[in-house]
N, C-alpha and C positions, 0 to 999 in steps of 0.2 A: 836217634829219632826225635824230632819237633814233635813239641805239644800237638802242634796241630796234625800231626802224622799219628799221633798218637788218640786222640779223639776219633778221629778219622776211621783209625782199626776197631776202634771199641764202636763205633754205630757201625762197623760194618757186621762186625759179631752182633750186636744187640737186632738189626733187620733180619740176620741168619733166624737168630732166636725168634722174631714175632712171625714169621713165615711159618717154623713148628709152632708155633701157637694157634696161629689162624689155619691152619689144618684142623684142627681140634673144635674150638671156640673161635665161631666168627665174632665180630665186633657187630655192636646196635645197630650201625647202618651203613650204606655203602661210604658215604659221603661227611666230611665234617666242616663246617663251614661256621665262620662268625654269623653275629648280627645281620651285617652288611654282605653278608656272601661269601667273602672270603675262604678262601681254603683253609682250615688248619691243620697243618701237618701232625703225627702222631706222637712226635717228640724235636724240640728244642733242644740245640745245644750252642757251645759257642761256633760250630761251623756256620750258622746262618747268620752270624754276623763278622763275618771273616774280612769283610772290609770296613767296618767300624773303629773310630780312630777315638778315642775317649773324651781326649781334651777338643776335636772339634766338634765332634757331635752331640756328645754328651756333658761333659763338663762337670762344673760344680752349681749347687744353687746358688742366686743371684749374680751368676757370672755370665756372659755372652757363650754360646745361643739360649739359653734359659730353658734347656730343655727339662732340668730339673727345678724348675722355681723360679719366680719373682727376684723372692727375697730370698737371705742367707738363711736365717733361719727358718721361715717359714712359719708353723704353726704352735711350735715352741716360744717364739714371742709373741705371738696374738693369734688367735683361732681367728675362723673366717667371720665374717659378717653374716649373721642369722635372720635374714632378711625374707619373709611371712611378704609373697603378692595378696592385696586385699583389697577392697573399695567394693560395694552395695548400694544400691539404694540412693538414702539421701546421703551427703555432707553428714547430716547430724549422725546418720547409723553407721557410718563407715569410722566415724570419730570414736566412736566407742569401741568399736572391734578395734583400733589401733592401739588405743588403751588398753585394752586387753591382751592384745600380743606382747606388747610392752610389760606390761604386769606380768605377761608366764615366762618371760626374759629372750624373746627378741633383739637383736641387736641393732635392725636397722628395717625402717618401713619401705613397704615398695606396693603404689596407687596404680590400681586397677582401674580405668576412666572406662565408662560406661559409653556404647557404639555412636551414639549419636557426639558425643565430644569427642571422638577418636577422629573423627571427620568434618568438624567441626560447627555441626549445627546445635541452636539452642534447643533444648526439652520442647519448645512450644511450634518447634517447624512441624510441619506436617509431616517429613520425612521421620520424624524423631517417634511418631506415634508409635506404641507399642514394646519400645527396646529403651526407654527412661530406667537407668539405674536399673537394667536386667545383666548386665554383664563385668560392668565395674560402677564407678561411685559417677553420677551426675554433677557435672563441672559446668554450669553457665557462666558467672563472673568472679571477681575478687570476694564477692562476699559469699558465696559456696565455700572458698579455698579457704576464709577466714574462718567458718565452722570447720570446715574438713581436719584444720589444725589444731584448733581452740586448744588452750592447756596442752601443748605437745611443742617444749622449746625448741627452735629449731636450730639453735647453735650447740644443741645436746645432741642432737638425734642426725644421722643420715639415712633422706628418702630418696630411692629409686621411682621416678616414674615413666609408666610405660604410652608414651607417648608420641608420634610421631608427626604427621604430618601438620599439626597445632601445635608441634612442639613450641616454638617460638612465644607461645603467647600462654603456656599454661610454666613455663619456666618464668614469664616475667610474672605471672599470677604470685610464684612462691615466693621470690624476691622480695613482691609488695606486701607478702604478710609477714615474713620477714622482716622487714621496715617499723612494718606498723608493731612487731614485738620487741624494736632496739635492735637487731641484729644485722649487722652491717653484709654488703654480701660476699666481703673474702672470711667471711665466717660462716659461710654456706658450704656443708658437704655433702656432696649428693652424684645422682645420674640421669641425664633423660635418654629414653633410648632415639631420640632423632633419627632412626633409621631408614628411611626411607625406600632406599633401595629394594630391600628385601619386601617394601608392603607390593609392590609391581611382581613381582614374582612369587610371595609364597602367600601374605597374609591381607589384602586388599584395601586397607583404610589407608588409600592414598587420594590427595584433593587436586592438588596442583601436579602439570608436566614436572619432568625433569630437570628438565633448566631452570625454572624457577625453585624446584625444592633444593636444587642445590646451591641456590645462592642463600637461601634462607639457613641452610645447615652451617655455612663457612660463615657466613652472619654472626649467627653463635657463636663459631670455633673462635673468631675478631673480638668479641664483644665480652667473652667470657675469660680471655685469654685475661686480657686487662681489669675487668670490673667484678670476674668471680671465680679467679686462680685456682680455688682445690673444688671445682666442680667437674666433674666429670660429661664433658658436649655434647659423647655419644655415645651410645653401647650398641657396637657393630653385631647385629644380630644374625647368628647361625638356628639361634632355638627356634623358630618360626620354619625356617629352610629344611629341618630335621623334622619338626611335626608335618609338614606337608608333603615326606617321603623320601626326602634324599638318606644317601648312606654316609657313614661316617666321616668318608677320604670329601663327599660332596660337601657337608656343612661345611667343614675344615674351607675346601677349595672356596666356594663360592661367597663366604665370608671375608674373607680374604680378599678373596677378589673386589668388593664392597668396599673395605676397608683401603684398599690402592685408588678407587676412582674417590673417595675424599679427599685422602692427602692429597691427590692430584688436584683435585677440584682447587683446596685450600691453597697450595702453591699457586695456582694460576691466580688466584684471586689477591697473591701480593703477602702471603702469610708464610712468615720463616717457619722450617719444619721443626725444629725444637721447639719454637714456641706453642707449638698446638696439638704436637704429637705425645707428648707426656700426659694429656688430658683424654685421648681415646682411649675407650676400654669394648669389651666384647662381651657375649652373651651367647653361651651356648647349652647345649641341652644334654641331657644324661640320661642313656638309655640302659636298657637291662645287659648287655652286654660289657660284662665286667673289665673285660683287659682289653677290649678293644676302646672303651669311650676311656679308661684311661692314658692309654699308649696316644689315643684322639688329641685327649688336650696336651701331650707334652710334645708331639707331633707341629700343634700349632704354633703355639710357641717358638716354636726352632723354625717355622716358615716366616713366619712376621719380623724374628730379628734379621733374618736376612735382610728380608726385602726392605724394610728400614732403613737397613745398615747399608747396603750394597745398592739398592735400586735410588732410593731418596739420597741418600748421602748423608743423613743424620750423625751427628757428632754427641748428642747425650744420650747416656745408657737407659735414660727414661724413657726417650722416643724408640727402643729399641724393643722393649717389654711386653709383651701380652698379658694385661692383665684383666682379668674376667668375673662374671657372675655365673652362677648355673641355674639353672631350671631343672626337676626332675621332671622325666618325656609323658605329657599331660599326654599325648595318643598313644602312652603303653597301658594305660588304664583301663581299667573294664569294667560294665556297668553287672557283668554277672560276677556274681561270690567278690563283692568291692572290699571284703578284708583283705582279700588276695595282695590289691591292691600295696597293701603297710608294709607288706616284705620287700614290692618291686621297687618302691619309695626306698626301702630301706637300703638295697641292692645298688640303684644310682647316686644313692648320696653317700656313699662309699666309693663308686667311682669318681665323682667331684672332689672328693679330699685326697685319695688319693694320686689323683690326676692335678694337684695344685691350684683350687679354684681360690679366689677372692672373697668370694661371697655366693650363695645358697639360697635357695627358696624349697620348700619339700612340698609337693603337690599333697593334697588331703587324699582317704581313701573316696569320699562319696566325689568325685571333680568331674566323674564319668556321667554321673545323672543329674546334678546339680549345683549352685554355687555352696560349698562346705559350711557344714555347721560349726560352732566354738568346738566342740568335742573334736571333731577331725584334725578342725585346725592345731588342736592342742598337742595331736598325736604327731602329727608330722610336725613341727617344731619339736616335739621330744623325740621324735629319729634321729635329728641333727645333734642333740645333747646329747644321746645314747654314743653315738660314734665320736665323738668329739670328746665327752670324758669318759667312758667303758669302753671306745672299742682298740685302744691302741695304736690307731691308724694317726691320729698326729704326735706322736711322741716323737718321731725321726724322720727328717727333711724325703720326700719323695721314695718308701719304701720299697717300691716293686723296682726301683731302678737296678738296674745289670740282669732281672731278670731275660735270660733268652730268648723267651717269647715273645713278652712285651717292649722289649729292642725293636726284634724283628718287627713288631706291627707298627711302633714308630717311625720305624724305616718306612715301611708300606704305605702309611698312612702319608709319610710327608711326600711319596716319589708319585703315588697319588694324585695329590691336591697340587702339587707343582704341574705336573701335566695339565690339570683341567685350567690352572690359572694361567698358563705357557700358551692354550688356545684360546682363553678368553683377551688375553695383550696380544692375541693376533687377530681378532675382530674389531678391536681398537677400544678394548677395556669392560671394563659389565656394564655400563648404560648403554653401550652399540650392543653385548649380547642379549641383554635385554630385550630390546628394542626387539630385535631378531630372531626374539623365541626360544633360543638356545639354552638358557639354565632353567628355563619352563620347564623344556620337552625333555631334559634330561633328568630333573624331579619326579613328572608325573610317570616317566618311565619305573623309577626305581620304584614307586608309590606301587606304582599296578603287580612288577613284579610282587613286593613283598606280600600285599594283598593277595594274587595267587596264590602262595605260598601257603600263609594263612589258607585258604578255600581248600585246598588240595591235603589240607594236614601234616604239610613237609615242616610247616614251620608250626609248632606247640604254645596254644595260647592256654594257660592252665585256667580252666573255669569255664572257658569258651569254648573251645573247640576239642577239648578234651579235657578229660576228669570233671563231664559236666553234674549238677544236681539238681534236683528241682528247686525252686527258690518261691519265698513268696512274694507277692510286690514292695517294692522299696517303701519305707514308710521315714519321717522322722527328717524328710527333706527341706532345706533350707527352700523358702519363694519369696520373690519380693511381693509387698505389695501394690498392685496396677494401680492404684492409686496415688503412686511415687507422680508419673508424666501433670496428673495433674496439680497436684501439690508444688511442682516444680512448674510449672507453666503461672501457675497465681504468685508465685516469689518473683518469679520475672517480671510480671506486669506491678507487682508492688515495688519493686527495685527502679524503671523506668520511670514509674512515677516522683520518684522522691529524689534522685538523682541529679546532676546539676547537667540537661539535656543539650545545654548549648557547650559546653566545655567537650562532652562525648562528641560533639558532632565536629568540633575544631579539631580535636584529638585522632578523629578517624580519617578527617583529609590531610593527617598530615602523615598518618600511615600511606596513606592512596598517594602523595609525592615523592616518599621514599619509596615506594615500589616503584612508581614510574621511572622514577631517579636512580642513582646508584647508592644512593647512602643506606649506610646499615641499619635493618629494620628493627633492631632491638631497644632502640633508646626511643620512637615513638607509639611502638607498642606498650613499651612500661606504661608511658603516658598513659595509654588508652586505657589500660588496666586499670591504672591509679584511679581514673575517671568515671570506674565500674564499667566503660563499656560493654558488652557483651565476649564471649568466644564466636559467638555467630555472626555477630556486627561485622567484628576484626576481619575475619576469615572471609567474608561476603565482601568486603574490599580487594581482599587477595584476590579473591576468584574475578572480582571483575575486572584484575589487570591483568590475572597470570592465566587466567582459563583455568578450565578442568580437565584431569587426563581422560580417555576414554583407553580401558584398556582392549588389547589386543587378544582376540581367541586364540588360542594355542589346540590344535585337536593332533 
């Protein structure tokens, strides 16, 4: 008898046995499902991976398809990057909480830009009224970015910023303070999220069409390849795709999918794929579903070396890699019983380590009702210590691997995201599914589902919809002060003032002819920056050559 004849007999005895059992003692409930819905069966064995082949699927770490790691060793040679998203207010007060993350042993910053720079108007547009420094840190010129930095070297330290459709001009922001500290910029280590893509579909701070943001993306990938080698162009963002309701196998797919219409972009635009492909990285999010968002990430991994490999035709093992940050899932959070919160925090960033992330960010507990105080933030940076040196989980490269289950959801996860990305290259890529509503209406679908769910009580939100208490009101809350818009509006008009106005003004028409033109728009943006020009100036050029999208209703 084969092993496999022989497991075979034993689940066929062991189903005999739970049939007399469930005569007896029913199970909790009809149904078991993941996160994401999925079915879970009531036991795992090696039959559900009966066509799994080890060395191709699975491998070793740091080997092709990297279904288990990056790297060989993993977290045995360097823990992940302890990277605290932050930015409030002014420059000045986001400077100090960086210092302070720093101080409780952070490893790496990641700037939170406040709405009105995410789109890029200055503090004193009119649109800006009201949301100055309410959501991340107020960015108008080089001299913000030079407070925002002050005393924080930047050949010491790697920042993440979350920044997209301004990307272009808030990355030559850092460069120029950079400059002005000695630091040259292949001594810059860092990431902007550039993503674009995903703002039209999940998260909306997009300025210009598509066409134009995507010259401006490969701009970068050209310009950075050459002039700032260990920075990181993009971070192909799933974590926004996943707060806005998709399921697991969706983030996977439709990041991915994201991720293909750049290389493609960058190819068309004359950019060999090793040269720009070792420089992309991803961003995805971590939800309470323990073995699913882990089986999640090592799922994508083994999708992207493919398609690198087999679809681009990439020749370095770098271009072949997924390598990523996490987020813990800012909409698992609850604004009722938010201690609750420190376990689910504590729950996902468990599955990031153990799913092989890169780097980390721990959502605070208060995130549900307000921007987090120093106390929260302290606690979620010590969830990431606690796991990292007491919980075990990085002492041995990808632990849950050969597990049965988490195979199996691997499997699931990648035949999954291959399907949805098999239909989106039959639309003619994610900017045409885009265009045509399709990873909308397939989000907001999984969004409503899961919401019924929740309403219905099928799915258990502890605090919320069960095991509720009375609570009293939230007290002890972080607010900015509304006073920021204006303080920030008089720095601007003192900043113009003193400025050298005719150099700003040579510097912006020469941005307005490389946009007309072909030439790459990062070498006279710097200008502009160097020049103090505005984010709003910069951007008010773009739009007058690129337009603005108007997005499309999806019902």
């Amino acid at each position: 008898m084969s092993d496999m004849d022989a497991i075979q007999k034993g689940a066929d005895a062991y189903d005999a046995g739970v049939k007399k059992s469930l005569a007896k003692f029913a199970e909790r409930k009809e149904r078991f499902v993941t996160g994401s819905k999925s079915p879970v069966e009531r036991l795992y064995t090696p039959l559900n991976n009966a066509g799994q082949d080890y060395v191709r699927d699975i491998g070793f770490p740091g080997d092709y398809p990297y279904t288990r790691g990056v790297q060989n060793t993993m977290y045995r040679g360097r823990l992940w990057t302890m990277r605290q998203y932050a930015g409030f207010s002014t420059a000045e007060e986001s400077n100090k909480r960086y210092k302070f993350l720093l101080e409780q042993g952070t490893t790496g910053l990641s700037v939170a830009f406040d709405l009105p720079t995410q789109i890029g108007y200055d503090s004193d547009h009119a649109l800006s009224q009201g949301e100055v420094g309410k959501v991340g840190v107020a960015i108008d010129s080089l001299a913000d970015m030079e407070i925002l930095f002050n005393g924080i070297p930047l050949d010491k330290v790697s920042t993440s910023m979350t920044i997209n459709a301004p990307a272009s001009v808030l990355l030559a922001m850092y460069i120029a303070v950079a400059e002005k500290q000695g630091v040259k910029p292949d001594q810059l280590n860092g990431t902007i999220q550039n993503d674009i893509l995903k703002e039209y579909v999940a998260r909306g701070t997009y300025i210009f069409p598509p066409e134009p943001s995507m010259r401006l993306i490969t701009d970068i990938f050209a310009y950075c390849s050459k002039e700032v080698p260990n920075w990181n162009t993009i971070s192909i963002s799933g974590y926004h795709i996943r707060e806005a309701g998709a399921t697991a196998a969706q983030e996977v797919a439709f990041t991915i999918a994201d991720g293909v219409a750049y290389v493609d972009a960058a190819i068309k635009a004359g950019l060999d794929v090793d040269d720009f492909a070792p420089r992309l990285s991803f961003f995805f999010n971590a939800h309470n579903d323990l073995f699913e968002e882990v089986a999640k990430f090592r799922a994508a991994r083994r999708v992207w070396a493919k398609i690198m490999k087999e679809r681009f035709g990439a020749k370095s093992p770098k271009s072949w890699m997924l390598r990523f940050h996490t987020q813990t899932g800012g909409s698992t959070l609850t604004a009722q019983q938010p201690d609750n919160n420190i376990v689910r925090v504590a729950i996902q960033t468990l599955a990031a380590v153990l799913g092989g992330t890169q780097s980390l960010h721990t959502n605070s507990k208060d995130e549900a009702l307000a921007l987090p105080t120093e106390d929260s933030v302290r606690i979620a940076l010590r969830t990431q210590q606690i796991v990292a040196y007491e919980s075990g989980a990085a002492e041995t490269v990808d632990p849950l691997a050969g597990s049965y289950y988490v195979e199996s959801l691997t499997d699931r996860i990648q035949k999954e995201a291959e399907a949805y990305i098999a239909r989106i290259d039959d639309m003619g890529g994610a900017v045409k599914a885009i265009e045509r509503g399709y990873v909308q209406q397939e989000i907001q679908d999984a969004a409503y589902a899961y919401q019924m769910d929740i309403e219905s009580g099928e799915r258990v939100v502890v605090g919320m919809n069960k095991f509720q208490i009375k609570e009293a009101p939230p007290s002890g809350l972080l607010k900015v002060d509304p006073k920021v818009g204006e303080d920030q509006a008089n720095k601007l008009r003192d900043l113009k003032a003193k400025r050298d106005n005719a150099r700003v003004a040579s510097s912006l028409e020469a941005v307005k002819l490389a946009a007309t033109g072909g030439d790459n728009l990062m070498p006279p943006i710097l200008d502009a920056v160097r020049a103090y020009a505005t984010l709003g100036e910069i951007c008010d050029v773009l739009r007058g050559v690129f337009g603005e999208y108007q997005q499309k209703v999806i019902l």
